[in-house]
N, C-alpha and C positions, 0 to 999 in steps of 0.2 A: 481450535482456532481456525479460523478460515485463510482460505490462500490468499497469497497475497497478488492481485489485480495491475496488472503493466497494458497498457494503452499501444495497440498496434496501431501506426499510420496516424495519423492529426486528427480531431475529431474533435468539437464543442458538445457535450451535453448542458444544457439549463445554463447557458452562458458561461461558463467556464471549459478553456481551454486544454488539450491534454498533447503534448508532441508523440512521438512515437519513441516507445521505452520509455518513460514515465511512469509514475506508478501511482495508484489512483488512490486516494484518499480513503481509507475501511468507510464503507456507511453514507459514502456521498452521494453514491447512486442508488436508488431504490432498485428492490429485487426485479422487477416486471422490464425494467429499461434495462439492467445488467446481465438477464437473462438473455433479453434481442442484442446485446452488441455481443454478447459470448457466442451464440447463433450465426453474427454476420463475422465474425473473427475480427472485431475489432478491439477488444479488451481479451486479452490470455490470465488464465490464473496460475500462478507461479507459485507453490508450496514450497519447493526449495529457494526460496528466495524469503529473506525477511524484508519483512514490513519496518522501513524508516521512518514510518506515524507511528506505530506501536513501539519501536523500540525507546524513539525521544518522543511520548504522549505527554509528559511534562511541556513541553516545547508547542508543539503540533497542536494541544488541544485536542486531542483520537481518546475517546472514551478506552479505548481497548490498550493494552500493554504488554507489550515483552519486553521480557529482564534481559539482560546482559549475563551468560554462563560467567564461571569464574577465571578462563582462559582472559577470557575478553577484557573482564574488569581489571586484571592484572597488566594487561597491552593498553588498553586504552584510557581507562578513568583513573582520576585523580587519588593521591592515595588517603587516607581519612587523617 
C-alpha cells in the first residue's frame, strides 16, 4: 500500500485546495505532478501515518481500503 501523502504549506493543484497537514486524497494526483511537488517539499509521504480515505473508503469514495485491526474495532465501532 503506498504511503499516505500530507500537504506541506498551502498549495492548489487542478483547483482544489490543500492547507498545510492535510492529507491528500490516494489517486488525486497523478504520478508526474506528485513526483514534482515531493521534489519541491511540498506534499511528505507519511507511512506511519494512516490514510483517513482508505480507512472510511465506504465514506470517502477512495477506491483503496484499510481495515480497522481488532484493538481498534473493539475502541471504536459499534458492536454487531
Amino acid at each position: 500500500m503506498k504511503p499516505t501523502l500530507i500537504a506541506i504549506h498551502h498549495f492548489e493543484v487542478d483547483g482544489r485546495a490543500f492547507s498545510h497537514g492535510a492529507e491528500i486524497e490516494p489517486g488525486l494526483i497523478d504520478e508526474k505532478k506528485l513526483d514534482r511537488l515531493l521534489d519541491q517539499g511540498r506534499v511528505r509521504e507519511c507511512p506511519e501515518r494512516r490514510s483517513l480515505y482508505r480507512i472510511f473508503s465506504v465514506f470517502s469514495g477512495c477506491k483503496e481500503t484499510e481495515p480497522l485491526d481488532a484493538d481498534e474495532l473493539r475502541a471504536y465501532a459499534l458492536p454487531k
